[in-house]
C-alpha positions in Angstrom: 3.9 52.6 115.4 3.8 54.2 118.6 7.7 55.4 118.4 9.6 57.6 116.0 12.7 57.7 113.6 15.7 58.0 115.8 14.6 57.4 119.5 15.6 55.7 122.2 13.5 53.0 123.8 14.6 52.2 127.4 13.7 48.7 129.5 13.7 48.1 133.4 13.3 46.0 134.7 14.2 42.4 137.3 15.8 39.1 135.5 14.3 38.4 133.1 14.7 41.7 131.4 18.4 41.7 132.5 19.0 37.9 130.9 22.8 38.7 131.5 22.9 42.6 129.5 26.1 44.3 129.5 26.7 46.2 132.7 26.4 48.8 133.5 25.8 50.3 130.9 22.8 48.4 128.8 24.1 48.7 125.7 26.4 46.4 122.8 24.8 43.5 124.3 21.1 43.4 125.5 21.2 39.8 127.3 19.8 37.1 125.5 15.9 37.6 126.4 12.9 40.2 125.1 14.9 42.9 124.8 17.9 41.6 122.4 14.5 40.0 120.2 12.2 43.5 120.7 15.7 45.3 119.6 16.4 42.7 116.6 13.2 42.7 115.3 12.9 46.4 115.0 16.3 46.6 113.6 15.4 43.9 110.8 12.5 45.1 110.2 12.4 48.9 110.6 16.2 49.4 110.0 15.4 53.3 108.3 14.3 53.7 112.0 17.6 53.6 113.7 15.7 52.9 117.1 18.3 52.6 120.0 17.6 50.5 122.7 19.1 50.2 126.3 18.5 47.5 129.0 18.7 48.1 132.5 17.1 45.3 134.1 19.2 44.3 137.1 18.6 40.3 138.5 16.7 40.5 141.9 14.9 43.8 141.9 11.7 44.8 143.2 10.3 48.2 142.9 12.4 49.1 146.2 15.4 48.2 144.1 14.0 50.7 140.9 13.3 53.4 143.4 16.9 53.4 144.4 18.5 53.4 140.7 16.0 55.5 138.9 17.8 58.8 138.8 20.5 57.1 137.3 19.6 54.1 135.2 16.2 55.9 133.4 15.7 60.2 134.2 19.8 60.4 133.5 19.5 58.6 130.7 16.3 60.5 128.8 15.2 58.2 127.1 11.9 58.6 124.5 9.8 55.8 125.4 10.4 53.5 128.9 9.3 50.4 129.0 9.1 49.4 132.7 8.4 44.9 134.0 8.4 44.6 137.6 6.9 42.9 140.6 7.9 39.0 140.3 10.1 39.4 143.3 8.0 41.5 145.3 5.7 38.7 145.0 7.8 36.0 144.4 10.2 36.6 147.8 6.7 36.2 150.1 6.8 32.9 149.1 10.2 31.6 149.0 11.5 33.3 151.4 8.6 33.3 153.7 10.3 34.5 157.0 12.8 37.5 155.7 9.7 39.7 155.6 12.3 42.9 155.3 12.9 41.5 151.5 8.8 41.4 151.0 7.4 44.5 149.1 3.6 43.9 149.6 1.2 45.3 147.2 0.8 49.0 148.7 4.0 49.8 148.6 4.6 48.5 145.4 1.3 50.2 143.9 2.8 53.8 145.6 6.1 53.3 144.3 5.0 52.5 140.9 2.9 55.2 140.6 5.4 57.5 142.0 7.7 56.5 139.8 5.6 57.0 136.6 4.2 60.5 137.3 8.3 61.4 137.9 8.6 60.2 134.4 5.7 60.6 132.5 6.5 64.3 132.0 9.6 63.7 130.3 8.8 60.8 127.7 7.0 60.3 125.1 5.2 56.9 125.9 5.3 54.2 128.9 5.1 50.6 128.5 3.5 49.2 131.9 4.1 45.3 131.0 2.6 43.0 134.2 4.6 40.8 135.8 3.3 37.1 135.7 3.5 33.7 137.2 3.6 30.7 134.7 0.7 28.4 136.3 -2.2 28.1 135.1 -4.2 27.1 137.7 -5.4 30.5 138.8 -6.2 29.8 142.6 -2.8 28.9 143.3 -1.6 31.4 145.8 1.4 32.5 144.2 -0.5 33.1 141.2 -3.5 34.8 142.7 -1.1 37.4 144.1 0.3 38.1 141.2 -2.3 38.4 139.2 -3.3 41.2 142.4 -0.1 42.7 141.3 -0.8 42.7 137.4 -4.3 44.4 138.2 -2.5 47.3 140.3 -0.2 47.9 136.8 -3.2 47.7 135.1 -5.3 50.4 137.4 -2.2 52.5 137.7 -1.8 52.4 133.2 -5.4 53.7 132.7 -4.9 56.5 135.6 -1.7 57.9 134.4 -2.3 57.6 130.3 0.6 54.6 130.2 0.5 52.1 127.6 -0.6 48.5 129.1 0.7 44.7 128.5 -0.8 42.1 130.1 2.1 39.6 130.2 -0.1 37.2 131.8 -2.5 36.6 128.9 -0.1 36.5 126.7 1.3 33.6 128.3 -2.1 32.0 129.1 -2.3 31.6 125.6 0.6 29.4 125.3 -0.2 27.3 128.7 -3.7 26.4 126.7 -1.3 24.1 125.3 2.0 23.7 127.2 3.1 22.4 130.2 5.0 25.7 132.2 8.3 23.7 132.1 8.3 24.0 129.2 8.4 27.8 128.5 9.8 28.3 132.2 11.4 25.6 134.4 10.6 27.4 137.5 7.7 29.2 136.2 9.1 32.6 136.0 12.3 32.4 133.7 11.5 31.7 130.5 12.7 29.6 127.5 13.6 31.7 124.6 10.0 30.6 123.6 8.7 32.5 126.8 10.9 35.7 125.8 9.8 35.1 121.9 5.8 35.7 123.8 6.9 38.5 126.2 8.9 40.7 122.5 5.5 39.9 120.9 3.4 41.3 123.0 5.6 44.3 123.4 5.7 44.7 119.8 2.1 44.3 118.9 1.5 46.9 121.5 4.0 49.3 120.0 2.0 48.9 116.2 4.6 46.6 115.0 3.5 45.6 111.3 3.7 41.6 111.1 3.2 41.9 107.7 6.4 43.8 106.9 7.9 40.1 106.7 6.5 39.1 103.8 
């Protein structure tokens, strides 16, 4: 696996990483998303690990939003591997909020930001988890979805330039839409069903070297 006996594996990120966490702290209670089954999964399965896990996904952000809280809520903390999901709301506020354009982060800033953010960290971890952020339609010339699939290909560029490990949310959930209707792993398309959280700790954990077969 790509982690170690005793570390400390951070995650940042907007809603649905929060999915009500403890505040402010990020720990006792991890929310009732990815992160609580990422955390329960490794703790069932890798228990000799002791792998701690903190969530510090606040509902609402955007990269701005991470810029502002980083010192505190990741370098403070030091953790060993970060895991970082953002960029729904950059996106997602250009659309629902088409005429509050001081709430939109468009898709330089967010690409500088990002980057910023990861060469600040890089340094001091041992790994990076870049997971994309995604929009749960399949139909891939809708316009919400075409920009954040713009936004999943700028984590993408920014993973392979800065040595970051990459998830790509959005075909991980493609997968499932083969054969689902969205409502039915996210009622608005963007906060999922625990079946939706069960496909975003999966792909996190097959990423990480998670051994399926320590089940059986």
């Amino acid at each position: 696996m790509k982690m170690e006996k005793g570390q400390k594996l951070l995650f940042i990120g907007d809603s649905v990483t929060d999915c009500e966490r403890s505040k402010p702290d990020g720990e006792g209670s991890l929310g009732n998303g990815y992160v609580s089954f990422v955390d329960g999964l490794l703790q069932a399965v890798y228990p000799e690990w002791g792998i701690r896990v903190v969530n510090k996904g606040i509902n609402g952000h955007t990269i701005r939003d991470l810029k502002k809280r980083w010192q505190e809520d990741v370098l403070d903390q030091k953790p060993d591997l970060l895991s970082i999901m953002i960029g729904i709301n950059d996106v997602w506020r250009q659309y629902d909020t088409p005429f509050i354009k001081e709430s939109h982060v468009y898709v330089e800033e967010y690409e500088n930001t990002l980057r910023s953010l990861v060469e600040k960290t890089k340094p001091g971890v041992k790994h990076i988890f870049l997971m994309t952020p995604f929009y749960l339609e399949p139909n891939e010339q809708d316009a919400m979805r075409r920009s954040m699939d713009q936004y999943g290909r700028v984590v993408k560029r920014i993973a392979g330039e800065t040595g970051c490990l990459f998830i790509d949310t959005q075909a991980a959930f493609n997968k499932v839409l083969k054969d689902l209707y969205p409502a039915a792993i996210a009622w608005d398309r963007v906060h999922p069903s625990t079946a939706g959280h069960m496909v975003l700790a999966r792909a996190f954990l097959t990423e990480i070297g998670f051994d399926w077969n320590r089940f059986s």
